[in-house]
NUVEX-529369 format. One record per residue: x, y, z of N, C-alpha, C, O in turn. Coordinates in steps of 0.02 Angstrom, whole numbers, plus 32768, in hexadecimal, padded with zeros to 4 digits. Atoms other than C-alpha are relative to their C-alpha. Layout:
<rs>
XYZXYZXYZXYZ ...
</rs>
This chain:
<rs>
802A7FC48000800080008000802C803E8000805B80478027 7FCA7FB97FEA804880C07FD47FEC8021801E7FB0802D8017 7FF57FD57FDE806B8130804C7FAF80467FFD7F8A805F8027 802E7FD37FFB7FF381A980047FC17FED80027F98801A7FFF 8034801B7FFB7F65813080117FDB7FEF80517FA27FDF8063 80027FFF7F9E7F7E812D80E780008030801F803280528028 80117FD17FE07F16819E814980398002803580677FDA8029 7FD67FF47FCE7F7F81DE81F980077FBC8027803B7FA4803C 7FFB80327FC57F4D814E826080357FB27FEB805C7F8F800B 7FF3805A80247F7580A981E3806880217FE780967FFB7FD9 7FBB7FE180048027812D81CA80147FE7804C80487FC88058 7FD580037FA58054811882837FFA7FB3801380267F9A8035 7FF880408001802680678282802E7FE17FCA804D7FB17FDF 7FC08014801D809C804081FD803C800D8014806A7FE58016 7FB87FEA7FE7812480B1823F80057FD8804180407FD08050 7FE080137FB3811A805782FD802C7FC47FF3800E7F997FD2 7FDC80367FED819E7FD9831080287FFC805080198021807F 7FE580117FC582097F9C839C804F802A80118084801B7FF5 7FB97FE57FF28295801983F180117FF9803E7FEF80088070 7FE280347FC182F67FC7846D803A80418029804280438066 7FE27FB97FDF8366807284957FFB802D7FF67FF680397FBA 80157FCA7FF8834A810B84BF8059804080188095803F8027 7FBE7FC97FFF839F81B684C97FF7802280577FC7801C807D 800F7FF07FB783BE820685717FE0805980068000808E8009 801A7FDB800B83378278856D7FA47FEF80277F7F7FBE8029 8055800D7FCB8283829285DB7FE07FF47FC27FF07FFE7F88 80447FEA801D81E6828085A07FD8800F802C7FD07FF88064 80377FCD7FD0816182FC85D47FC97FCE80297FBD7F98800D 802580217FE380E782B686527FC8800C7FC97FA57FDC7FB7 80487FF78024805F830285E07FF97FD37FC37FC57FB77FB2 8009805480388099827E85447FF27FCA80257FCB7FA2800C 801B80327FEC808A820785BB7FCE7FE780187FC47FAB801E 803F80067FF27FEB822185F57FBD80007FC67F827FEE7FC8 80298022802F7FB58227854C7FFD7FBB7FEB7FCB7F9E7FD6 7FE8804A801A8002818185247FD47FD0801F7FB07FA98000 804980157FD77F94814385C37FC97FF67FF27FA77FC47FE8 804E7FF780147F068187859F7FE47FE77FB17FA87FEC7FA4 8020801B80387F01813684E180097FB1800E7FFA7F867FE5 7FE6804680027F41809585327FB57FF9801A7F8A7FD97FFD 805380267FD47E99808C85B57FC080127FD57F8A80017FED 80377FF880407E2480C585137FFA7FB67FD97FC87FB27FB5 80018024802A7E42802684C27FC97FC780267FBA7FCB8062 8038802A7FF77DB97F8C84C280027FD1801C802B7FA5800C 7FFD80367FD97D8B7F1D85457FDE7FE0800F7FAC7FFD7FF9 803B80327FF87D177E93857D7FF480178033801880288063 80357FDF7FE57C807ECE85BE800E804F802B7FF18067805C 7FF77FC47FE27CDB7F7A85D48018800B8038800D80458047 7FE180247FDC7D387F3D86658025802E8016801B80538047 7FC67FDA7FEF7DCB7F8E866180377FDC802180697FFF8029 7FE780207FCF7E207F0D86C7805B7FFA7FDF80797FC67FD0 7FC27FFB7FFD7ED17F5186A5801F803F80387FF980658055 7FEA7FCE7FE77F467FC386FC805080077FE7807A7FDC7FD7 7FC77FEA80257FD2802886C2803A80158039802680358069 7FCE7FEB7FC2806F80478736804780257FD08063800F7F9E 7FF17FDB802B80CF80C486FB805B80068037805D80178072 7FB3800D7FDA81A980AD87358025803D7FF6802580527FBC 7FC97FED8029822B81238735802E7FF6804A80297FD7807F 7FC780007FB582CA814F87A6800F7FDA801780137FA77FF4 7FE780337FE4830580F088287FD77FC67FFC7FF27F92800D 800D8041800182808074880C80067FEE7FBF7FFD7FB27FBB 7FF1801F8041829F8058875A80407FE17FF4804C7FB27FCF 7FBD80327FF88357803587857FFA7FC5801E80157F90800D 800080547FDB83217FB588067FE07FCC7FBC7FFB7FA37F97 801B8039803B82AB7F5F878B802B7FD67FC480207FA37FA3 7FD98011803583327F57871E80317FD98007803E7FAA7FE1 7FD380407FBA83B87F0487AB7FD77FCF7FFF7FF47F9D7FEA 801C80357FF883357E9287C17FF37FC97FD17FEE7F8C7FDB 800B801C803D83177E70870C80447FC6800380477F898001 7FA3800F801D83DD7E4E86F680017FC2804480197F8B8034 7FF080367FD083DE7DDE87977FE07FBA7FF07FFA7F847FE2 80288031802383547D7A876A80217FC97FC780217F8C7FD0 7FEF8016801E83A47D5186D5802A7FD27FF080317FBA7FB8 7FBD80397FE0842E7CDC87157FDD7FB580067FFA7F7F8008 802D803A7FE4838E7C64873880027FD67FD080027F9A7FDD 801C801D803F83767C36868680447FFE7FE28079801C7FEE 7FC87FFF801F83D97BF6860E800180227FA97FCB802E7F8F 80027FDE805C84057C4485417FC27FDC7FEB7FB07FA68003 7FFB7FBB801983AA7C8B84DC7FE4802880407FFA8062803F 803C7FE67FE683317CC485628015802C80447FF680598060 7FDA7FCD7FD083B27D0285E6802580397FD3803480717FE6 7FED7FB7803183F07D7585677FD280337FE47FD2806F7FD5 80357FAF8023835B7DB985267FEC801B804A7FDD80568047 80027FF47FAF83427DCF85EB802480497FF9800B80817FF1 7FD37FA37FFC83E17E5D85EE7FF380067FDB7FFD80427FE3 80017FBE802683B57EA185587FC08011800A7FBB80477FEE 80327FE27FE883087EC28594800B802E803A7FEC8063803A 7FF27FEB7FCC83547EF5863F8030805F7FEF803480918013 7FCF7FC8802083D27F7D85C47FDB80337FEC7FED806D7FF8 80127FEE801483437FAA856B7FDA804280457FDE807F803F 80127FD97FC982EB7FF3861D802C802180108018805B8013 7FC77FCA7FDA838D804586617FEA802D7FBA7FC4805D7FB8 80067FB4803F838A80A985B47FCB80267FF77FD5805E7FE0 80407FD7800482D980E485B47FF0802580307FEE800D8069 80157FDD7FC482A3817F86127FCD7FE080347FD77FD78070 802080247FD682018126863C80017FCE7FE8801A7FBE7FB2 80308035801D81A8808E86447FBE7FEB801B7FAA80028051 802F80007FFF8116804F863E7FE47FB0800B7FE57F8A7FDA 8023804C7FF680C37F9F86897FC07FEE7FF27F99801D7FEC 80547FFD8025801B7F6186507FEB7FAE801C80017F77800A 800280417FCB7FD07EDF86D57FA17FF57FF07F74801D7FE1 8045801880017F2F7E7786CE7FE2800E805F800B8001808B 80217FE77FC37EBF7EAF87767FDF7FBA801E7FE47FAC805A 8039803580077E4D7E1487697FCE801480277FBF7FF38059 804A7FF77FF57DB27E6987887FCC7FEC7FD87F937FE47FEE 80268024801A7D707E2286EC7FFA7FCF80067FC27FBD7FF4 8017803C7FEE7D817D7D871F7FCD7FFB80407F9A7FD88040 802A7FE87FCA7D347DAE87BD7FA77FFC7FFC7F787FDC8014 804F7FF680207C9B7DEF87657FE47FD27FDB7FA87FC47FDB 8021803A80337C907D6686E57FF37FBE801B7FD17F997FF7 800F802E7FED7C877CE087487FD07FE5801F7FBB7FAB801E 803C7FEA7FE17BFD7D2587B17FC880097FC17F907FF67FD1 80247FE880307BA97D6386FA7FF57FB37FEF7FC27F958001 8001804F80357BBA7CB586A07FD77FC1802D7FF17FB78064 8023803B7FDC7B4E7C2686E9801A7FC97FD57FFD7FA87FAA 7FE3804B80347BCE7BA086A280367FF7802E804B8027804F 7FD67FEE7FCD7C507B51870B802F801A8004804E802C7FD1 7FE27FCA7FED7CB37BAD8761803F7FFE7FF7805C80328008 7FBF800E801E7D5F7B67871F800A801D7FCF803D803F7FC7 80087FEC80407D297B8F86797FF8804580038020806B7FE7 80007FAA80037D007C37868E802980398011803280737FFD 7FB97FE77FE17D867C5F86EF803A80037FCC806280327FC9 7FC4800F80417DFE7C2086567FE580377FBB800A80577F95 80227FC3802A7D827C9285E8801E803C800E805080537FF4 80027FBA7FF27D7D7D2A862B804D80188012805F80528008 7FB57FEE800D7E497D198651801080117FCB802780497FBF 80077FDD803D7E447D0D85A4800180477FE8802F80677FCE 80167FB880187DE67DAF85848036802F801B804C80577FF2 7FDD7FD27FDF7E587E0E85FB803980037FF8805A8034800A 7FB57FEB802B7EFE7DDB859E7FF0801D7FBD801880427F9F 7FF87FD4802E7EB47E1185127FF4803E8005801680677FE7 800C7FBD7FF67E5C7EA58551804D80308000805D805E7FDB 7FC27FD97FEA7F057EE38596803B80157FC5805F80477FBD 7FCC7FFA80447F6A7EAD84E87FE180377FE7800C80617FDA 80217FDA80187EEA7F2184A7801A804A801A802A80757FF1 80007FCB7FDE7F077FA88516807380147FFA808A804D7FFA 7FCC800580107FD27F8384FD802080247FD5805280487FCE 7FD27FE380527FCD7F9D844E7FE6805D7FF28000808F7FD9 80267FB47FFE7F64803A84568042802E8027804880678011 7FC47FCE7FEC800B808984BF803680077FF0805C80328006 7FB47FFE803380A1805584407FDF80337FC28003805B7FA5 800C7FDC802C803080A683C87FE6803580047FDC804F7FCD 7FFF7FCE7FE18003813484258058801F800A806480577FF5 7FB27FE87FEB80CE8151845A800680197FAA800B80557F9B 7FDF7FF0803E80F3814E839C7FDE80307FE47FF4804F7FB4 802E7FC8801A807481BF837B801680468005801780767FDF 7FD77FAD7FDB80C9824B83ED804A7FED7FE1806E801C7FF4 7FBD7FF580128179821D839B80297FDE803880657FE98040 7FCD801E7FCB81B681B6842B80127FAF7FED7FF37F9A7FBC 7FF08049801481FA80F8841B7FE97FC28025801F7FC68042 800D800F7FF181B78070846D80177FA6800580367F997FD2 8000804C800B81C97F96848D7FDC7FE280267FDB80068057 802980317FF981597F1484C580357FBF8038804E7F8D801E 7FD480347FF781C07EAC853A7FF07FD780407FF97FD9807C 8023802E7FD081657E1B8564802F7FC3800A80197F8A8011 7FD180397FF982047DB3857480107FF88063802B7FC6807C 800D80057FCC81EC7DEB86397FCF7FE1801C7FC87FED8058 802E80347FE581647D6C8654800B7FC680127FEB7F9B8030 7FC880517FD281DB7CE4867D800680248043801A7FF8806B 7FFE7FEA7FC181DB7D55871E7FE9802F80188004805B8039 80227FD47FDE81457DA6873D7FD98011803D7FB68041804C 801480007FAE811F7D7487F08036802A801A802480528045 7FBC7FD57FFB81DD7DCA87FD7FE580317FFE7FCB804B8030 801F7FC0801A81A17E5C87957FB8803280357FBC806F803F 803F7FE47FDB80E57E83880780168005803D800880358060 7FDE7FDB7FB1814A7E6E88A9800D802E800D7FF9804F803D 7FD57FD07FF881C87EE888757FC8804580057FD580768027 80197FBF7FED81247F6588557FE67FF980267FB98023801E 80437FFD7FBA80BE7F4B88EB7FC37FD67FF87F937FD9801F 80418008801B80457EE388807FF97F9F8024801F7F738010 800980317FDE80087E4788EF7FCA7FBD7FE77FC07F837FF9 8034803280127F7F7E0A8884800380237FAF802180577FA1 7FEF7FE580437F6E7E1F87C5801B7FDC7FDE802C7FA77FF7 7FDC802D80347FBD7DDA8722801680267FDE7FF1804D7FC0 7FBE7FDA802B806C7E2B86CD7FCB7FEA7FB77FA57FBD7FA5 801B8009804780387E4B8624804980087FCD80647FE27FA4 7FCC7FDB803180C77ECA85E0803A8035802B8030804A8064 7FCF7FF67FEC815E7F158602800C80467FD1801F80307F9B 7FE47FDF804981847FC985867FFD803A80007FD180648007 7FE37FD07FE581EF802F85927FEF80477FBA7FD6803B7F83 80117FCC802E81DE80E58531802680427FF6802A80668027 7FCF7FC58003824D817484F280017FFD7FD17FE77FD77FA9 7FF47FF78042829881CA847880317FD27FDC805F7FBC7FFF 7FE18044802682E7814683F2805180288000805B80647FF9 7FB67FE6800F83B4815283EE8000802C7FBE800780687FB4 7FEE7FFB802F83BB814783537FB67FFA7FC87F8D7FD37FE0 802C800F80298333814D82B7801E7FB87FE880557FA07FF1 7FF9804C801F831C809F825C7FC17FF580017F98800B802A 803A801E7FF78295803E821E7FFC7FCF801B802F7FBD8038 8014803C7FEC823D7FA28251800E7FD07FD9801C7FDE7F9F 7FF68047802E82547EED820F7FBF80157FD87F8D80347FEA 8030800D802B81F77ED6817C7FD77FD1800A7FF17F9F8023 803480357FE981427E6C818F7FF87FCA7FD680057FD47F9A 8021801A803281077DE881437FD5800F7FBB7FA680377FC0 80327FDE803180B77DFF80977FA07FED80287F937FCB8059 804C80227FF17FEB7DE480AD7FE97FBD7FF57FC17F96800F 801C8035802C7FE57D6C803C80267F9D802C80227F608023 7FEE80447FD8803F7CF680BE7FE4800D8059800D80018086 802D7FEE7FBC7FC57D2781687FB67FF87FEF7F8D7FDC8014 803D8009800C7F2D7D3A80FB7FDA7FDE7FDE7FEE7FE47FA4 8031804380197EAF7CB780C27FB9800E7FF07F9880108024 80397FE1801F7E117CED80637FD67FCB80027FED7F987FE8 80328035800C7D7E7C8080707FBD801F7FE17F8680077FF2 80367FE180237D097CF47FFE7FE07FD87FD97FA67FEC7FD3 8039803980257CBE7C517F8A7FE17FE2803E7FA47FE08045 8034802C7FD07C967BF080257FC5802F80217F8A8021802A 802F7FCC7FD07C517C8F80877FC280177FBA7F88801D7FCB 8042800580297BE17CAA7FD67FD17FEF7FF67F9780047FF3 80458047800A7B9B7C067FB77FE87FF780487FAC7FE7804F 80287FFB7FAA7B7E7C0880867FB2800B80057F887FEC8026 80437FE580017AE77C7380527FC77FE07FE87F8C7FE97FF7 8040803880177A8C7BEF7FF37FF37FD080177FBB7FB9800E 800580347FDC7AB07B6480587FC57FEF80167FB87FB38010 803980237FEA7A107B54809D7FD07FFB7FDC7FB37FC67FE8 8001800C803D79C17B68800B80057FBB7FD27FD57F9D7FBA 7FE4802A80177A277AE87FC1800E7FB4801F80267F808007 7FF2804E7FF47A1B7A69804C7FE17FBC7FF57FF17F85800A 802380438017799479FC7FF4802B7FDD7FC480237FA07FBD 7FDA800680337A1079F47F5C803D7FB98012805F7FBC8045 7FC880397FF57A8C79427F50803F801B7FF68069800E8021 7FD27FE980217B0B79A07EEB80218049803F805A804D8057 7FE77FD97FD87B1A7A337F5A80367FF8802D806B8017802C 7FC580107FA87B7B79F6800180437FEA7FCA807B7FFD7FDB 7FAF8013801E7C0879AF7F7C801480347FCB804B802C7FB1 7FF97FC580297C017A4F7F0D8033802D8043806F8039804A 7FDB7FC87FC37C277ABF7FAF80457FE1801380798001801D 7F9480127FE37CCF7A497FE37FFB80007FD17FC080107FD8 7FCA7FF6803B7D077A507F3A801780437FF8804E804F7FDD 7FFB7FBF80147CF57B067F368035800D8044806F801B8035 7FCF7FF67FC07D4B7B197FFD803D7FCC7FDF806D7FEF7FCF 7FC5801D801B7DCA7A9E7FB9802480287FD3806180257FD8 7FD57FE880217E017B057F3E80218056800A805080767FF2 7FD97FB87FC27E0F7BB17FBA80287FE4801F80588008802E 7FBD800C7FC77E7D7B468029802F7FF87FD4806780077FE9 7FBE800A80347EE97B1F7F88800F804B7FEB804180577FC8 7FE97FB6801D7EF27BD77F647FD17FF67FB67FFB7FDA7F93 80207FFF80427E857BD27EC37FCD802180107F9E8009802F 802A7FE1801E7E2E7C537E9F7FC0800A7FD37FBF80457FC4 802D801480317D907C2C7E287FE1803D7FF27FCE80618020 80257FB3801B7D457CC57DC37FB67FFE80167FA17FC4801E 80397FFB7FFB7C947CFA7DE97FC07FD37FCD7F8F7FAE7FD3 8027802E80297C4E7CBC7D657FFA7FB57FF87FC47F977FF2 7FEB804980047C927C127D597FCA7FE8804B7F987FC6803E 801280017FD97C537C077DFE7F9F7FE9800D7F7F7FBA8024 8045800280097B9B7C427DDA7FE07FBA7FD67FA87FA37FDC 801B802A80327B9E7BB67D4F7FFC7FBE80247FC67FA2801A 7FE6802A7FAC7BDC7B2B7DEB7FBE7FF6800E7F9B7FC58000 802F80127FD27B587B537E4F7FC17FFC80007F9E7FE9802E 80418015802D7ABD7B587DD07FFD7FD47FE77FCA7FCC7FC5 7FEF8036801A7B047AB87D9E7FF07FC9803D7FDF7F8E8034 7FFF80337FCD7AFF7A6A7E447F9A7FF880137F7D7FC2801A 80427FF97FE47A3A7AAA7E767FD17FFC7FBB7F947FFC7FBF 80348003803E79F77AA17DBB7FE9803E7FEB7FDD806D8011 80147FBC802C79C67B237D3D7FD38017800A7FD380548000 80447FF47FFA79167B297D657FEF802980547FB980408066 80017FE27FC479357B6D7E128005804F7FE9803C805E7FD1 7FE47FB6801179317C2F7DEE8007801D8054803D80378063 7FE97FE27FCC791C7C667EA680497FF48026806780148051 7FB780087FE179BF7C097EC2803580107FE0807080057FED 7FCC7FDE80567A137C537E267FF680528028801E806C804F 7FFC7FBC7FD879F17CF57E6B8018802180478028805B8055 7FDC7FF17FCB7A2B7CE07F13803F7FE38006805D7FEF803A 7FA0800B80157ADF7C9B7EE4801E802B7FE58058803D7FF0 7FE17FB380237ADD7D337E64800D8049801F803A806F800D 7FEE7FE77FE97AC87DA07ED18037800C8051804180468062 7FDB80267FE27B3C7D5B7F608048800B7FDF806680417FE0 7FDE7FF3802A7BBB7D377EF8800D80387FCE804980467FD7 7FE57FC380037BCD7DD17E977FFE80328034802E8058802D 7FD37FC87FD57BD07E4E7F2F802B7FDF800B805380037FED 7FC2801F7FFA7C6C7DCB7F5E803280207FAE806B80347FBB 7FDF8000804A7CAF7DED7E8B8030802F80398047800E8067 7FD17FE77FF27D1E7E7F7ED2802D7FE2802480617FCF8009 7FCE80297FDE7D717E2E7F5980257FD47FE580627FD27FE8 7FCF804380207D977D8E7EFB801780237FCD803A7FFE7FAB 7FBB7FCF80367DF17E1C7E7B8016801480278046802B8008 7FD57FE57FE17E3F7E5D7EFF80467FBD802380827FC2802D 7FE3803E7FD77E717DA67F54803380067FC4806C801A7FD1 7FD2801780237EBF7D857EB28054802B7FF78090801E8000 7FD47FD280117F197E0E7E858038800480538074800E804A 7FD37FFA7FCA7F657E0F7F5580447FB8800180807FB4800E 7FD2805B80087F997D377F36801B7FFD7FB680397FC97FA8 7FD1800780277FDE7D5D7E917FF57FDB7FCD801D7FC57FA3 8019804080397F697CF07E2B7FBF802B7FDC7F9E80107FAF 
</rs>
């Protein structure tokens, strides 16, 4: 996608990547309270909120960082190394920033849910790592927004009973670790994956979906539809038309209400499956 085709926001989400050092230089309390305040905006189950943000600097950001580095003796390579360089990465950043699960949503959901209470409990944990990832990503992309640098460093979860001691936090679940300043040095990010190896189009099956019921007195049908999903999992593409001719073939010519609801189905899908193609290269 070019540059001039990306409003401000989908710009700052491309530009965020991962900066592991920083320059020795503050940042204003007031960026950081914006950074906050777009982190606890972001979306959560049943509105919850069930995170909290702990915000490091000074002498306790050095300890955290002793502690990091001590810790790290426990474990053995790679994982005691990415240990100090997580521990390097905190000494170098003015602040940082922790991002802890509360478990008040489990709390609530367990009481809400009339299912047992194991299960719900494993649910609603659920919700509250993601809620929080949610709320995570909303503050690397907030930092980059204001021009500051940011990292994600969940390689401190090998020692986050360590980590909640060191803040005072007695109950709760370590999420994130991330630290924030100005970048040493400019540089970009690793390059991503293309799409075309993350994304998987199922626009014929999600088409013909619509007639299915329709179609479930039909013999031919149920082995029409896996031939057609068989050939989205192979990457094959099939033109619209070809398609239309398929599936008036499978239900009989004489059906017009079912000729009409595949036609229309299937063509609002036509763009996409020109777009699928043209992204997979076929």
């Amino acid at each position: 996608m070019e540059d001039h085709r990306l409003n401000e926001a989908l710009k700052v989400i491309h530009g965020r990547h991962s900066v592991r050092q920083f320059q020795d230089r503050p940042v204003d309390d007031a960026l950081i309270k914006a950074i906050l305040d777009a982190a606890n905006r972001a979306p959560s189950a049943h509105n919850q909120q069930s995170w909290k943000f702990i915000v490091v600097k000074g002498d306790r950001k050095r300890q955290l960082a002793e502690l990091v580095t001590e810790q790290s003796s426990n474990f053995p390579k790679p994982s005691s190394s990415i240990l100090r360089m997580a521990a390097r990465s905190i000494m170098s950043a003015p602040v940082v920033i922790a991002v802890m699960n509360t478990g008040t949503l489990i709390a609530h959901g367990t009481e809400l849910f009339s299912i047992e209470k194991e299960k719900a409990a494993d649910f609603f944990r659920t919700m509250e790592i993601q809620s929080s990832a949610a709320a995570a990503e909303n503050l690397l992309i907030a930092a980059t927004s204001l021009g500051l640098g940011s990292v994600w460093l969940g390689v401190l979860f090998l020692i986050k009973d360590k980590v909640l001691e060191s803040f005072g936090e007695a109950r709760g679940e370590f999420m994130a670790v991330i630290p924030i300043g100005y970048p040493l040095e400019a540089r970009e990010g690793p390059k991503k994956k293309s799409l075309e190896y993350v994304v998987r189009y199922l626009s014929i099956a999600a088409a013909v979906s619509a007639a299915v019921i329709v179609l479930s007195g039909c013999g031919k049908a149920g082995s029409w539809i896996d031939e057609q999903q068989s050939a989205v999992d192979k990457g094959v593409q099939g033109r619209t038309e070809t398609v239309n001719i398929e599936a008036l073939g499978a239900v009989g010519q004489n059906s017009t209400a079912v000729r009409r609801s595949v036609d229309k189905v299937l063509n609002a899908n036509d763009a996409r499956n020109s777009e699928a193609e043209s992204i997979m290269g076929r």
